[in-house]
C-alpha positions in Angstrom: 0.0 0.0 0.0 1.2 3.5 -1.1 1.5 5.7 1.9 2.7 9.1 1.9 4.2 11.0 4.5 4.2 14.4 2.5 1.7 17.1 4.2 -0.5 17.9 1.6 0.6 22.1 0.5 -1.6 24.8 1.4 -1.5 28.3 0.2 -4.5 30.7 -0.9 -8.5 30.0 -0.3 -8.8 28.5 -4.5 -11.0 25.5 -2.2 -11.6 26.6 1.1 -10.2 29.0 3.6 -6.5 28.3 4.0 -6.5 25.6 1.4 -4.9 24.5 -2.4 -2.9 22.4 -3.8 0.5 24.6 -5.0 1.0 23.0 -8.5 4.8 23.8 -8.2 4.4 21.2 -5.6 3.7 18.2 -8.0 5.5 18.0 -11.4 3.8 16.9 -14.3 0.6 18.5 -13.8 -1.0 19.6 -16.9 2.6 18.4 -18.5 3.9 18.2 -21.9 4.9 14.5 -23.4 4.0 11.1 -22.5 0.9 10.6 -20.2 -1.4 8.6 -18.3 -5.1 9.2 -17.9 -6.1 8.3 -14.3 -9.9 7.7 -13.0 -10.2 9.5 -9.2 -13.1 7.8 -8.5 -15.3 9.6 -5.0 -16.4 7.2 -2.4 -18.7 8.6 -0.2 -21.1 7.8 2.9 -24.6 8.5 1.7 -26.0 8.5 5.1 -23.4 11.6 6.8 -25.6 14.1 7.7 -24.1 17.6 5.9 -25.5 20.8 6.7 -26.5 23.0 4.1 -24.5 25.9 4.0 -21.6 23.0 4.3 -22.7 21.2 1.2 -22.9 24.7 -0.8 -19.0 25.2 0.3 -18.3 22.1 -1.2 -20.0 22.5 -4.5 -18.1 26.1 -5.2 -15.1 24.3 -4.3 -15.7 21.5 -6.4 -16.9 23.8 -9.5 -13.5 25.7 -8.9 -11.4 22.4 -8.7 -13.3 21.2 -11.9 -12.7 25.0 -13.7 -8.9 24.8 -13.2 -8.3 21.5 -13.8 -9.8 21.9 -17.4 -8.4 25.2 -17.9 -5.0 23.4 -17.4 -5.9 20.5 -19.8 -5.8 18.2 -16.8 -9.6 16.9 -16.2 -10.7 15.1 -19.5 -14.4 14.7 -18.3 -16.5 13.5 -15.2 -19.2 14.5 -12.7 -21.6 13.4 -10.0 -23.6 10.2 -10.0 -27.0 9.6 -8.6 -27.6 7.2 -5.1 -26.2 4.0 -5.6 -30.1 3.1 -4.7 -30.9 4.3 -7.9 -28.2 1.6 -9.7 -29.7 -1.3 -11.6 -27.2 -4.1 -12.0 -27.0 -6.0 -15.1 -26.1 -10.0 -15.3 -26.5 -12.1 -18.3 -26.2 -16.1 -17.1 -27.0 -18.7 -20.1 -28.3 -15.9 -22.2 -30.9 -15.0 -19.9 -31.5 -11.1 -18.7 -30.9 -10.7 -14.6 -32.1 -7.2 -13.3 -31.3 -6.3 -9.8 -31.4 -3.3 -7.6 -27.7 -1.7 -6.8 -25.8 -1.0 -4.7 -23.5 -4.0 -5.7 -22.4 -4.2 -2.4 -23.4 -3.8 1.6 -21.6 -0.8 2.1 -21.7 2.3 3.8 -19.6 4.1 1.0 -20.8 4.1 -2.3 -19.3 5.6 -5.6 -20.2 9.2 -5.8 -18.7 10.7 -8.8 -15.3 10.8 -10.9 -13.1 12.3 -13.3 -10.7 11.4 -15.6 -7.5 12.9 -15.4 -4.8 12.6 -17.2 -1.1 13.8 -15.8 2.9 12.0 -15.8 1.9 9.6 -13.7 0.7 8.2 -10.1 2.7 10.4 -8.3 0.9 13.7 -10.2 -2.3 11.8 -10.0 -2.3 11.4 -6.7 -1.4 15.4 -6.2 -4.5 16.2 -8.0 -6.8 13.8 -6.4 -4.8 15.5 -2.8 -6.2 18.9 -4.4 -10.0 17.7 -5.0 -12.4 19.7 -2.0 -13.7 16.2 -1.8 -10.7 14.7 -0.4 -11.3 16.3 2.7 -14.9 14.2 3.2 -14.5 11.5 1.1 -12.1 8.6 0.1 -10.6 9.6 -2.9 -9.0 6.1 -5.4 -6.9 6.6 -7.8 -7.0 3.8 -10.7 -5.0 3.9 -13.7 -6.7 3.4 -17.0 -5.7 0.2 -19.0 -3.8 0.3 -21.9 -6.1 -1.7 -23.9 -4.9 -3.7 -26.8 -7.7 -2.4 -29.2 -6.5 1.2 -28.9 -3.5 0.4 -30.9 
């Protein structure tokens, strides 16, 4: 398991009051050259309780986060997703149909949204994902895509 030490930078109020990420701080950020694209992928506890004014904080951080990481060629694409109540999951077994009702798992966390990044590597990856408001309420993973042989 990858465990860093590192305090995570702060500087001006870009997220919230006495809080960014100092892109001097991690290299290859919005780079030039060879690159990965990266899924940060937001699990989050559906049932914690968040106050109103708290979840409108979050929301202008996020739409700032989401802003400058575009402007800086960074974020491909992403957003929010729905409860994982509203999930349907799909199974076909001997070509027959199976319809269920998500979440997949029994889990307090569930899948709350993502983006696609795309940086030098883990390392930078894991700097942006350290940047996101949402790391500071929710778990943050970082999954690299596959190189898939059909690309090529």
């Amino acid at each position: 398991m990858w465990v860093s030490r590192k305090p995570v930078a702060r500087a001006s109020s870009a997220f919230a009051p006495g809080y960014v990420l100092r892109w001097q701080d991690h290299p290859g950020i919005g780079c030039i050259g060879k690159t990965m694209k990266y899924m940060l992928m937001f699990w989050v506890d559906e049932s914690a309780e968040v106050t109103a004014d708290d979840d409108a904080a979050m929301m202008i951080a996020v739409k700032s986060w989401v802003e400058q990481m575009t402007e800086r060629g960074v974020r491909l694409y992403g957003g929010p997703l729905r409860s994982a109540g509203e999930a349907k999951i799909v199974h076909v077994r001997d070509g027959e149909l199976l319809v269920s009702d998500g979440p997949f798992a029994e889990t307090k966390e569930q899948i709350g949204g993502y983006d696609v990044v795309e940086c030098a590597g883990l390392d930078a990856a894991i700097g942006i994902a350290a940047g996101h408001p949402l790391a500071r309420t929710a778990k943050l993973e970082v999954r690299p895509f596959w190189d898939a042989p059909w690309d090529h």
